[in-house]
C-alpha positions in Angstrom: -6.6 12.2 -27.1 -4.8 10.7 -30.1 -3.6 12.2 -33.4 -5.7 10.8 -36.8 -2.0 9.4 -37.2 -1.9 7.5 -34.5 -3.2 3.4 -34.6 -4.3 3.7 -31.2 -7.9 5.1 -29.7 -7.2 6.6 -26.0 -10.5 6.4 -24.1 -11.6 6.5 -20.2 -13.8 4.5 -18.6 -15.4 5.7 -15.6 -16.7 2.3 -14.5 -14.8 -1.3 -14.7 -18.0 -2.6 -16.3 -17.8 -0.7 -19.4 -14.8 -3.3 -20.0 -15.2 -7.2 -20.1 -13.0 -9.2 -17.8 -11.7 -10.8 -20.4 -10.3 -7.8 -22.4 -9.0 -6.6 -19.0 -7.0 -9.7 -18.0 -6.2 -10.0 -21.9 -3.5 -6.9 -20.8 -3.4 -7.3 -17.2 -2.8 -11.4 -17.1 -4.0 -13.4 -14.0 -1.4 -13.9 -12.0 -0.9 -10.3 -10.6 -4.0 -10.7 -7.8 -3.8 -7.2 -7.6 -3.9 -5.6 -11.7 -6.6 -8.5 -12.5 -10.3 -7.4 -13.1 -11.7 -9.7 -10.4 -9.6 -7.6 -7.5 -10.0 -4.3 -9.2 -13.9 -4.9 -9.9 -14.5 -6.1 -6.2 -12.9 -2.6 -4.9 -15.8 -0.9 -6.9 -18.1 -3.3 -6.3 -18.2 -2.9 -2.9 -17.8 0.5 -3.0 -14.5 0.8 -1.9 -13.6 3.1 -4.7 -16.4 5.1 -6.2 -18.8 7.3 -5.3 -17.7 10.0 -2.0 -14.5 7.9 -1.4 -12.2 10.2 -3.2 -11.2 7.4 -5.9 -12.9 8.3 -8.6 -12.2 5.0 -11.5 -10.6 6.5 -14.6 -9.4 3.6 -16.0 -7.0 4.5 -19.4 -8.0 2.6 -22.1 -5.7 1.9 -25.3 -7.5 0.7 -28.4 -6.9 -0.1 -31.5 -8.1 2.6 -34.0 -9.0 0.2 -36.7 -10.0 -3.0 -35.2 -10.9 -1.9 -31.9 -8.8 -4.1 -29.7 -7.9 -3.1 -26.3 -3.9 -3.3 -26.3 -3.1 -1.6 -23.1 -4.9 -0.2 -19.7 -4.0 1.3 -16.8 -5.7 1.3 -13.6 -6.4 5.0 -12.8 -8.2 7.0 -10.5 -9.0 10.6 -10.3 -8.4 11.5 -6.2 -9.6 14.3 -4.1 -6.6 13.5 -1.5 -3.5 11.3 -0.9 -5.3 8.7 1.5 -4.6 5.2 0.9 -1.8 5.2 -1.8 1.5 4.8 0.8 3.7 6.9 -1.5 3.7 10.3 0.6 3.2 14.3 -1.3 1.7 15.5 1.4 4.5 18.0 1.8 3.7 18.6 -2.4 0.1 19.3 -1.8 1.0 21.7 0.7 3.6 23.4 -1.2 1.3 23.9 -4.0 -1.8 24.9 -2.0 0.5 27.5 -0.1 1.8 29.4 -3.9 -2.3 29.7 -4.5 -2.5 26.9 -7.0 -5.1 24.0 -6.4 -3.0 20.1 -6.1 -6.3 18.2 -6.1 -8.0 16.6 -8.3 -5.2 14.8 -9.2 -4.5 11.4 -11.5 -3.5 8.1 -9.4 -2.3 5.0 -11.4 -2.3 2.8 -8.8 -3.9 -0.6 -7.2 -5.8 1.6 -4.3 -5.0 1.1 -0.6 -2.1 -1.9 -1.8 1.5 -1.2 -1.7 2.8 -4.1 -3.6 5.0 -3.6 -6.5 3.5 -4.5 -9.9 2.5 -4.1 -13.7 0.8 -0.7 -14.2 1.0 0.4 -18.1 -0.5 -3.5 -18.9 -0.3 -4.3 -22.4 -1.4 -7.3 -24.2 0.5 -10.4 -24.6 -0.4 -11.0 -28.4 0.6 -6.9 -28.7 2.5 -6.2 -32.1 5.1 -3.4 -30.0 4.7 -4.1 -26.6 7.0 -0.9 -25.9 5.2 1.1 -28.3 1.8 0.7 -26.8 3.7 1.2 -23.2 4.7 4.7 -24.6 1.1 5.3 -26.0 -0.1 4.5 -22.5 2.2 7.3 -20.9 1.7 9.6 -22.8 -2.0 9.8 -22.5 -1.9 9.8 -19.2 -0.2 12.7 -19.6 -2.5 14.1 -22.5 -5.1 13.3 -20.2 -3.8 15.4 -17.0 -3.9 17.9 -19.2 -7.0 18.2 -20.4 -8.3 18.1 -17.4 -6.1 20.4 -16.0 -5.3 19.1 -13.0 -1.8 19.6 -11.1 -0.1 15.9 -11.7 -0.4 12.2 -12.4 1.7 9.7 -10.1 2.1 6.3 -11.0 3.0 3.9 -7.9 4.9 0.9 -7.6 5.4 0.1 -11.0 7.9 -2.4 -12.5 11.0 -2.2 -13.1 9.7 -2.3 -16.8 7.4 0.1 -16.6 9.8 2.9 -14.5 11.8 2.6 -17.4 9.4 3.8 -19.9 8.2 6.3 -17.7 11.6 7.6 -17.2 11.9 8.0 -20.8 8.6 9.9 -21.0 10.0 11.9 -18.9 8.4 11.4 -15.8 10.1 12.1 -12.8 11.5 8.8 -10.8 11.0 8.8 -7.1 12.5 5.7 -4.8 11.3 4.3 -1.4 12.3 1.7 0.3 10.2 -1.8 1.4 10.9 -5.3 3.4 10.7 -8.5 1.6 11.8 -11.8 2.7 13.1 -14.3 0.2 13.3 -17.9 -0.4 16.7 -19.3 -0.9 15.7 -22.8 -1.3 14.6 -23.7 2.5 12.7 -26.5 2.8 12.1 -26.4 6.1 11.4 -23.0 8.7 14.4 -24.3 10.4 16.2 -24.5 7.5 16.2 -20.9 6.8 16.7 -20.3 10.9 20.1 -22.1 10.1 21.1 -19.5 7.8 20.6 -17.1 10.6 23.4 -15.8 13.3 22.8 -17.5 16.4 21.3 -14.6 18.3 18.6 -14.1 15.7 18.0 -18.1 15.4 17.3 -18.1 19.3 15.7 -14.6 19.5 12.9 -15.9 16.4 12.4 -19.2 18.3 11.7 -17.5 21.6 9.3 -15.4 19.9 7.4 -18.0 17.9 7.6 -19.9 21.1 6.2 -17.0 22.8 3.2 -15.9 20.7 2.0 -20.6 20.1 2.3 -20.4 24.1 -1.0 -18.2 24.6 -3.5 -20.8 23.5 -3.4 -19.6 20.1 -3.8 -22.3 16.9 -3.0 -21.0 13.4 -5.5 -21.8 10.5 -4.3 -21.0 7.1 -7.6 -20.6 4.8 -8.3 -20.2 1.1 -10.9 -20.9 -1.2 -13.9 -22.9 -0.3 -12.2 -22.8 3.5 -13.1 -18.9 3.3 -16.9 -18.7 5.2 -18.9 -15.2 6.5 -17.4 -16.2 10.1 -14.2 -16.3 9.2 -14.7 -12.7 7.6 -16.7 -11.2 9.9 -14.0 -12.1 12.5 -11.2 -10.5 10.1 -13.3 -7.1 9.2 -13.5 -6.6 13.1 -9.9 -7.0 13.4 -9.2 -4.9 10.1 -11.5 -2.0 12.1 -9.7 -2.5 15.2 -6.1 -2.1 13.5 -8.0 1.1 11.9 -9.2 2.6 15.1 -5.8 2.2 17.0 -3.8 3.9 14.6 -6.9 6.5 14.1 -7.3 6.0 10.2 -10.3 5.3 8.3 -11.4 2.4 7.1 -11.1 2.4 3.3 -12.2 -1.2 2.5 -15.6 -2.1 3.1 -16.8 -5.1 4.8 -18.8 -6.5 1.0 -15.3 -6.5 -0.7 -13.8 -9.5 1.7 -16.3 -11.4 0.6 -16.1 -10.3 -3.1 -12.9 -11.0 -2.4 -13.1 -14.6 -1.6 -15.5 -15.7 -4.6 -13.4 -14.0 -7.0 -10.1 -14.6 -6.4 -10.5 -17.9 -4.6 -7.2 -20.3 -3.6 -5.3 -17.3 -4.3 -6.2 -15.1 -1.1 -4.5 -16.8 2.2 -5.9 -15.6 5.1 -3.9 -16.9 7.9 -6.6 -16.7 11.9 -5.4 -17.3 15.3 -8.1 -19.2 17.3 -8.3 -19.5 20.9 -7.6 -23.2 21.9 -9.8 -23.3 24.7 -13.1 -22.2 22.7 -12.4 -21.8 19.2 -12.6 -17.9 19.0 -11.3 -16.2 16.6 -8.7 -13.8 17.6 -6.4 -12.5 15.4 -6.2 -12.4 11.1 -3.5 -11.5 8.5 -4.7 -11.1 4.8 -2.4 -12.2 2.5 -2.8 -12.4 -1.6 -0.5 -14.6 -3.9 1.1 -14.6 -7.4 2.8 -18.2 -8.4 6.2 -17.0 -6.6 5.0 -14.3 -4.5 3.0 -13.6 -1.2 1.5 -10.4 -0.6 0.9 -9.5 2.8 -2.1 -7.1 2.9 -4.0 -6.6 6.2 -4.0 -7.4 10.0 -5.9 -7.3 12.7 -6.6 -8.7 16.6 -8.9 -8.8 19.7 -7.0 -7.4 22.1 -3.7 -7.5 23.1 -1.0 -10.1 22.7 2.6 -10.7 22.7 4.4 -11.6 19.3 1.3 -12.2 17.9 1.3 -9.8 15.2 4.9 -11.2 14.5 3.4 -14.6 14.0 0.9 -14.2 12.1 2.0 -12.0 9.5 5.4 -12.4 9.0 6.5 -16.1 10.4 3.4 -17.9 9.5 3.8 -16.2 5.8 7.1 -17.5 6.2 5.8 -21.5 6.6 3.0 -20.6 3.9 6.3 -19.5 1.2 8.2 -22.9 1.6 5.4 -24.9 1.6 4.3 -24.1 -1.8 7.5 -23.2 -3.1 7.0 -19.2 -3.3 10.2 -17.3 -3.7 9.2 -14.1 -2.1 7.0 -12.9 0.9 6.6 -9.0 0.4 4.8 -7.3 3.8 4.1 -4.1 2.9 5.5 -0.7 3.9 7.6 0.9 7.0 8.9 -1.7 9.5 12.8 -1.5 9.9 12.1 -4.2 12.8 11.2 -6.6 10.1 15.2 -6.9 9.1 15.8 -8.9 12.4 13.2 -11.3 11.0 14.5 -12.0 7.7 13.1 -9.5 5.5 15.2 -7.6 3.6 15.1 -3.9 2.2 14.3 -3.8 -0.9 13.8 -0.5 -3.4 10.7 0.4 -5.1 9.7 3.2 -7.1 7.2 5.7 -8.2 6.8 8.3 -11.1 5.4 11.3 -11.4 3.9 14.2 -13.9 3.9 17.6 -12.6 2.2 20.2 -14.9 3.5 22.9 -13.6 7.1 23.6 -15.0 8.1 25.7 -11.5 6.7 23.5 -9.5 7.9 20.1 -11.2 11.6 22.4 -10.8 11.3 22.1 -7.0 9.5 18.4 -6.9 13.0 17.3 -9.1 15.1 19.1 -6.3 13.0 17.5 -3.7 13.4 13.7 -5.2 16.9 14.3 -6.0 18.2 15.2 -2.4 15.5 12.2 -1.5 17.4 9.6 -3.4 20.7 10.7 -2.1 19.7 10.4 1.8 17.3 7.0 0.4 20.6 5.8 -1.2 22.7 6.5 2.3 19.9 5.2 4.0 20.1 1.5 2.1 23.6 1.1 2.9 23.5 1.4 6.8 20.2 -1.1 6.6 22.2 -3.2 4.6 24.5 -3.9 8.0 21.6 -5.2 9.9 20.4 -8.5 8.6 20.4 -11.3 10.4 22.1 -13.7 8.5 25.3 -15.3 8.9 28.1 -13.8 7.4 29.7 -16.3 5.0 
């Protein structure tokens, strides 16, 4: 997929074996828990991704012609539906299904079932051009939507960085619209309740009040802490979640414990334990960069009041000023998580439609998106909780 002009080799690999973890991490870094080769390689591994899941790895490779080096990668999946990537064309697939033409197999650059914002067109730190290999990347992506003629490639939650070059690839830009709690240099939970209104100080204190009051102790675990009981506990409460809200379950019970050996002190799984017997009851998965927790995954036995509130969102809270984190980011939908100090935030996504009609209407469709997105942001805005100065 390159010209003999080009210094660069575009390849796919169909399996993350076929590349060693260190040329991986070379482009993708380590602190990213989600671009890094142990994460990635666990989801295929266990057979999250693979094989009759309807992620098919693709992963782009960019090499150097001459010496071989890989300068860039991007984590890329072939997909058979729009399950587990939290950036919706369902309305797309339909539109294109209805006019006769076929929307799937489609291209996915993406960190599968994880809606956290990150690095998707990696490049190498030592690369000569940086932006020129970022180019390269996007444009066999492109190269390679085409030859396999299928209807599109999306790229979701990218950077900031990486938007950019996509936009001047011409990829079309889509927004959405997250929660994310920051740090402003509390040192305390009750420091950053004092930067509150009154109301929401007294409303978040009867709540945490609320859900310790049950008979319910908190256990923040990571690394060697991590055992089988404490994941068999949390995949029972991940399946729960998934039956209630009648999904499927796309992560397999194998990767939590990949998970734990390969990523180590930086996954923080936060358990509720009953007092009285020391039962496990509830679990929040959280992963973390060196200024930012990810919340991931939650689950509980049963039901119980402002639990799920103090788990994943206040204890995650604690965890940030502890260790000095600037961000908490939990994940997609919630407008009730303003009340609680997390913020809206935008994020992005980009997108390669082959067909020149329908990529027409899919412009049409992002523009009048952005405007009500853009409306949207400004009456959320009015809602926080914090004092006004």
């Amino acid at each position: 997929m390159s010209t003999a002009s080009s210094p660069y080799l575009i390849q796919v690999a169909h399996r993350l074996a076929d590349v060693s973890a260190a040329e991986w991490d070379a482009c993708a870094g380590v602190d990213n828990p989600f671009t890094c080769y142990a994460f990635l390689s666990a989801l295929e591994d266990s057979g999250s991704v693979g094989k009759g899941t309807g992620w098919q790895p693709s992963y782009l490779l960019l090499r150097g012609r001459e010496d071989g080096v890989l300068w860039g990668c991007v984590p890329l999946y072939l997909k058979s539906h729009s399950y587990g990537e939290y950036v919706f064309d369902w309305s797309w697939a339909q539109a294109y299904e209805r006019a006769g033409g076929a929307y799937y197999p489609k291209l996915q650059a993406s960190i599968p079932f994880t809606p956290a914002t990150g690095p998707r067109l990696l490049v190498a730190a030592v690369a000569p051009d940086p932006e020129a290999i970022r180019g390269a990347l996007v444009r066999g992506l492109v190269a390679l939507c085409r030859q396999l003629e299928v209807s599109s490639a999306h790229v979701t939650f990218p950077t900031a960085e990486d938007s950019a070059c996509l936009a001047r690839e011409g990829l079309l830009i889509r927004h959405g619209v997250q929660y994310h709690w920051e740090n402003r240099g509390y040192h305390s939970f009750d420091d950053f309740l004092a930067a509150l209104s009154s109301r929401k100080r007294k409303d978040i204190r009867k709540e945490r009040q609320r859900a310790q009051s049950q008979g319910v102790r908190f256990l923040t675990l990571s690394g060697a802490d991590l055992t089988a009981r404490h994941w068999d506990a949390f995949y029972r409460f991940y399946q729960s979640t998934i039956d209630r809200k009648w999904g499927s379950a796309y992560l397999r019970r194998r990767f939590f414990d990949l998970l734990g050996e390969r990523l180590g002190d930086r996954v923080v799984l936060v358990m509720g334990e009953r007092e009285s017997d020391g039962e496990l009851v509830c679990g929040a998965l959280n992963l973390r960069s060196h200024d930012t927790l990810y919340g991931r995954n939650w689950g509980a036995d049963g039901e119980w009041k402002f639990l799920h509130f103090e788990t994943c969102y206040y204890q995650a809270i604690d965890y940030a000023i502890a260790h000095g984190l600037r961000w908490v980011e939990a994940g997609v939908q919630g407008e009730h998580k303003i009340q609680r100090g997390y913020l809206p935030q935008t994020t992005c996504s980009a997108h390669y439609i082959a067909h020149p009609s329908f990529r027409t209407a899919v412009e049409r469709f992002v523009e009048d998106e952005k405007a009500a997105l853009s409306e949207d942001m400004a009456a959320l805005a009015t809602l926080g909780p914090y004092r006004q100065e």
